[in-house]
C-alpha positions as CSV (number, residue, x, y, z in Angstrom):
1,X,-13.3,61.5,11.9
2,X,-13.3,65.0,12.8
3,X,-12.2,67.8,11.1
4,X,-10.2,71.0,12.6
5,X,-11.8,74.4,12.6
6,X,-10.0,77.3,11.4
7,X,-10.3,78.5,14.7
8,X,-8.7,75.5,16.2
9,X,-5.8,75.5,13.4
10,X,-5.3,79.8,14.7
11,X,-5.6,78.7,18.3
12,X,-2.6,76.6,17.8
13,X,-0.7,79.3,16.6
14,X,-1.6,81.7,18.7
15,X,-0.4,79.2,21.8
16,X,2.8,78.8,20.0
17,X,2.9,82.7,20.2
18,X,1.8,83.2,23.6
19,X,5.0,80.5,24.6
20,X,7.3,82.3,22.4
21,X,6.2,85.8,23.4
22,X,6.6,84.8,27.3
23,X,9.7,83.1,26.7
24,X,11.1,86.4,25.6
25,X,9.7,88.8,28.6
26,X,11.4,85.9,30.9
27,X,14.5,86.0,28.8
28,X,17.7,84.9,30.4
29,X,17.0,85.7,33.8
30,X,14.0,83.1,34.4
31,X,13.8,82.3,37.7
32,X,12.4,79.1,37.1
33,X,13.8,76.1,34.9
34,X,12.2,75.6,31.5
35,X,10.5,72.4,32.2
36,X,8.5,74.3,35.0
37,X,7.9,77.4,32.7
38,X,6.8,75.3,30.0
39,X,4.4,73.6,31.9
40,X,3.3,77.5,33.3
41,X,3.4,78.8,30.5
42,X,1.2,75.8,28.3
43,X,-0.8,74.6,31.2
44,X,-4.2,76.8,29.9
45,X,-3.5,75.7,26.1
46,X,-4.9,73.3,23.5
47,X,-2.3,72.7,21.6
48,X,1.5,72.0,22.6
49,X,3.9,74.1,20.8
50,X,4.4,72.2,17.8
51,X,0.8,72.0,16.4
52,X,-0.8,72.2,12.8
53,X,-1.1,75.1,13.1
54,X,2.8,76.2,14.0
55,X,3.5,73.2,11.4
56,X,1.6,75.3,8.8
57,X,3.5,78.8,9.2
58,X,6.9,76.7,8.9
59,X,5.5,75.2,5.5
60,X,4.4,78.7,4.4
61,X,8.0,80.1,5.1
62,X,10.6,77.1,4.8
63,X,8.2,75.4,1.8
64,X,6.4,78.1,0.1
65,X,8.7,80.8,-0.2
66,X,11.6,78.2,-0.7
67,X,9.7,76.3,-3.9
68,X,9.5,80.0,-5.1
69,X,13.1,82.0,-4.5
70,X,13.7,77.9,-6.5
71,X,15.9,76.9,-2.7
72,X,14.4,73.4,-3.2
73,X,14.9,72.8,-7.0
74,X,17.1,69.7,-6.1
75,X,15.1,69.3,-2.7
76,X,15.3,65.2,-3.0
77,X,18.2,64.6,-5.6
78,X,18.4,60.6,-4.3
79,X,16.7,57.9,-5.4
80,X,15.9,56.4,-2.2
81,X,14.8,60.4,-0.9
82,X,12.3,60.9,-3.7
83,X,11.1,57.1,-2.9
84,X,10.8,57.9,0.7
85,X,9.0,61.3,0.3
86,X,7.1,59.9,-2.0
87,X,5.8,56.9,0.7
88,X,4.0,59.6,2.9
89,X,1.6,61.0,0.3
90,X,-1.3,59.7,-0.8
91,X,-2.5,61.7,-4.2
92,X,-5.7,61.0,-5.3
93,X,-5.9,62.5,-9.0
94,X,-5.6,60.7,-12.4
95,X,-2.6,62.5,-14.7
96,X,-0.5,61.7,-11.4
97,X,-1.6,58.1,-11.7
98,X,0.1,58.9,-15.5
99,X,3.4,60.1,-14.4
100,X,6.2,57.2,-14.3
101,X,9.5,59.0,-12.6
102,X,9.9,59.7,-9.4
103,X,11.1,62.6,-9.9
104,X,8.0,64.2,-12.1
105,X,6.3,62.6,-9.2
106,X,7.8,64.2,-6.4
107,X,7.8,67.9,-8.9
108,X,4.2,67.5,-9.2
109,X,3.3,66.8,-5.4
110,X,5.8,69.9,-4.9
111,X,4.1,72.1,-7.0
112,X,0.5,70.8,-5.9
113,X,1.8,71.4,-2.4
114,X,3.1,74.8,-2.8
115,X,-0.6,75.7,-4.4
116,X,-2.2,74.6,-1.8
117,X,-0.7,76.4,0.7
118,X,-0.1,79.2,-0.8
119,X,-3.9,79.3,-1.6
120,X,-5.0,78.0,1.9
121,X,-6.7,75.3,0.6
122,X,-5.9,72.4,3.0
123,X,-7.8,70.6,6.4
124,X,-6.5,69.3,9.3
125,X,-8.3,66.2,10.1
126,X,-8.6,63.5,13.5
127,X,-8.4,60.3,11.9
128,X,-10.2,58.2,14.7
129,X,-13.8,57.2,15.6
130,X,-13.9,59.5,18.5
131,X,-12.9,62.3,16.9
132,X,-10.2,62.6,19.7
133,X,-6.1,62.3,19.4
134,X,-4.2,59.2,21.0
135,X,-1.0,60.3,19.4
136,X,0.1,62.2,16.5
137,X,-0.2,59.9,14.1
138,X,-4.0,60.2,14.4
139,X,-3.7,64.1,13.2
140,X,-3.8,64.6,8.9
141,X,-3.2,66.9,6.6
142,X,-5.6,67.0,3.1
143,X,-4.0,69.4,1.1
144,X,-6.1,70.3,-2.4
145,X,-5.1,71.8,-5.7
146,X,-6.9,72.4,-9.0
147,X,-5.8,74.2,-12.1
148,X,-7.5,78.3,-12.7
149,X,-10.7,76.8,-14.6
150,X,-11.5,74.6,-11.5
151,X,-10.3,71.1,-13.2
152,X,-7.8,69.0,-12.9
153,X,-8.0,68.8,-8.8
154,X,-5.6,67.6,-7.0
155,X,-6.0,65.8,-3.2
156,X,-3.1,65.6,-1.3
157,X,-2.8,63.6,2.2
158,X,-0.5,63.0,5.1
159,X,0.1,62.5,8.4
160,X,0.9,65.1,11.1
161,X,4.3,63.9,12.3
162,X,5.6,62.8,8.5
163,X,4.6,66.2,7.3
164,X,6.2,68.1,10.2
165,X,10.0,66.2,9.1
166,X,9.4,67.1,5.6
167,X,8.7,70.8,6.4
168,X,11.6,70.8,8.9
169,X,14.1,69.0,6.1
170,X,13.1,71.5,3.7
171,X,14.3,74.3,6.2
172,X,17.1,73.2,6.9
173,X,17.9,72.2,2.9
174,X,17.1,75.9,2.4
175,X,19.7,77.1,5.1
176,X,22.4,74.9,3.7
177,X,21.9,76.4,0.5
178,X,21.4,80.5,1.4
179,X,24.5,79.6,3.4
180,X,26.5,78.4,0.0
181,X,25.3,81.9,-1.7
């Protein structure tokens, strides 16, 4: 197993700038298609454009600041979507073990979430021998959480690609519902 540096996780989102920022100094009169600028433009970079790191400042701003202007209070309102949100974590901490709804189960991975990232307590992890990724499913996110007098801690983990929907569902929950205001 190896585990990013925060120098790796920036790298990522400094690619995902350098794409964006070229993108716009090409604008609409790019010579060139976009498959060929993309691979231009990305040929020199770690990471592709979607990366932990770009992942991360879509949680911050879809996850984050939706859990606290309350966009995502009924994030989940189904049975089978708390179940299948709830299938992607693994929590390791005992008064979750305690909890017997889904739904203060999926509140209490929400709020540990939000904490964490808000906090910048998380890792991005390889989950192979090597160290090296075969597809995105070797790439994880441990996510930790403890209460102000450093007890009751909270690890949080899962998987590059399953956190990636959930951050992308939670934007576009959020939309729908600034839309309705």
């Amino acid at each position: 197993m190896k585990k990013f540096s925060p120098y790796e996780v920036l790298l990522g989102v400094n690619n995902m700038w350098h794409f964006v920022h070229q993108a716009q100094l090409c604008g609409n009169h790019c010579p060139i298609p976009m498959r060929e600028f993309y691979q231009y433009v990305t040929a020199d970079l770690k990471w592709s454009i979607i990366n932990p790191g770009s992942v991360l400042i879509c949680a911050y701003a879809y996850f984050v600041y939706g859990q606290e202007k309350k966009l995502l209070d009924d994030f989940l309102s189904s049975d089978e979507g708390k179940e299948a949100f709830l299938a992607k974590f693994t929590v390791a901490e005992t008064s979750y073990e305690k909890l017997t709804s889904n739904k203060e189960k999926v509140d209490y991975i929400k709020r540990r979430l939000r904490n964490s990232l808000a906090h910048c307590r998380y890792s991005v992890e390889v989950r192979t021998e090597s160290g090296k990724i075969r597809n995105d499913g070797d790439v994880y996110y441990v996510f930790e959480d403890e209460d102000g007098n450093g007890g009751n801690k909270t690890k949080t983990e899962i998987s590059f690609p399953s956190f990636a929907n959930i951050i992308q569902a939670t934007g576009k929950f959020s939309f729908k519902k600034l839309k309705q205001r």
